[in-house]
N, C-alpha and C positions, 0 to 999 in steps of 0.2 A: 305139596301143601295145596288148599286149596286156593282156586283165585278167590282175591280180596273183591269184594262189591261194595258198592256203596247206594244208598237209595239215591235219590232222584232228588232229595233236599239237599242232603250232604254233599252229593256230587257236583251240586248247583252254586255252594259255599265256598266250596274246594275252588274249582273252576276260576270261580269273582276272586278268589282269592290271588290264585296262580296271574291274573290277567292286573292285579293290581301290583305285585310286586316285579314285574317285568315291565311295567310303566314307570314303578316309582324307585326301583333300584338299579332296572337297567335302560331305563329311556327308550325301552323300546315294546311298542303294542304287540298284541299276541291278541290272536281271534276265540273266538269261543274253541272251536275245531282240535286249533294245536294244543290249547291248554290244556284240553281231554287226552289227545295221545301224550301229552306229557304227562299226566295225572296218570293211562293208563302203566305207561312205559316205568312210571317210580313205584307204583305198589304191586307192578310184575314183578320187576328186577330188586328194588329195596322191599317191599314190604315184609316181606319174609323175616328179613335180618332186625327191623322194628319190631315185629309178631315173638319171633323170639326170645328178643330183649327183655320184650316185656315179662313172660315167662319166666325167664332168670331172674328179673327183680321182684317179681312175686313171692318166685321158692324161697329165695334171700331173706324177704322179709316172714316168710311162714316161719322160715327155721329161726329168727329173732324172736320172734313169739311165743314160738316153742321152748324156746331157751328162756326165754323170760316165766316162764310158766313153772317150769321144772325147777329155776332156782326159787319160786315166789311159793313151791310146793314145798320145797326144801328146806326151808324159812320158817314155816309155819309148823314144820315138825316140830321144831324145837322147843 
C-alpha cells in the first residue's frame, strides 16, 4: 500500500492534536518531534487496517443502494 501522507496543515493539526491528548489524558507532554514519530509510526502500522475499513464500509453501503434500487425497480413494475 502506499504510504499515507499528510500536507503540512493536517500534519500540523494531527501533531496539536496528539500533543494535547498526552497532556490532558496522560499528564504527560510530548514535543513536537515524538508526536510526528508517533503520528508517523500509527498511519505506517495502523493506517492500512483504517484504509481498509473504510473500503469495506463503502462497498457495504453501495450494495445497500443497490438493493434499494432493484427492489424501488421492482416496485414500480407493478
Amino acid at each position: 500500500m502506499k504510504k499515507i501522507e499528510f500536507s503540512k496543515e493536517a500534519k500540523a493539526t494531527i501533531v496539536a492534536s496528539i500533543r494535547r491528548y498526552f497532556e490532558a489524558e496522560l499528564d504527560q507532554p510530548i514535543g513536537v518531534l515524538p508526536a510526528e514519530f508517533l503520528l508517523d509510526f500509527f498511519a505506517d502500522e495502523i493506517g492500512a487496517h483504517y484504509y481498509n475499513q473504510g473500503l469495506r464500509d463503502a462497498h457495504a453501503r453501495r450494495q445497500e443502494q443497490r438493493h434499494c434500487c432493484i427492489v424501488l425497480r421492482r416496485s414500480l413494475r407493478i
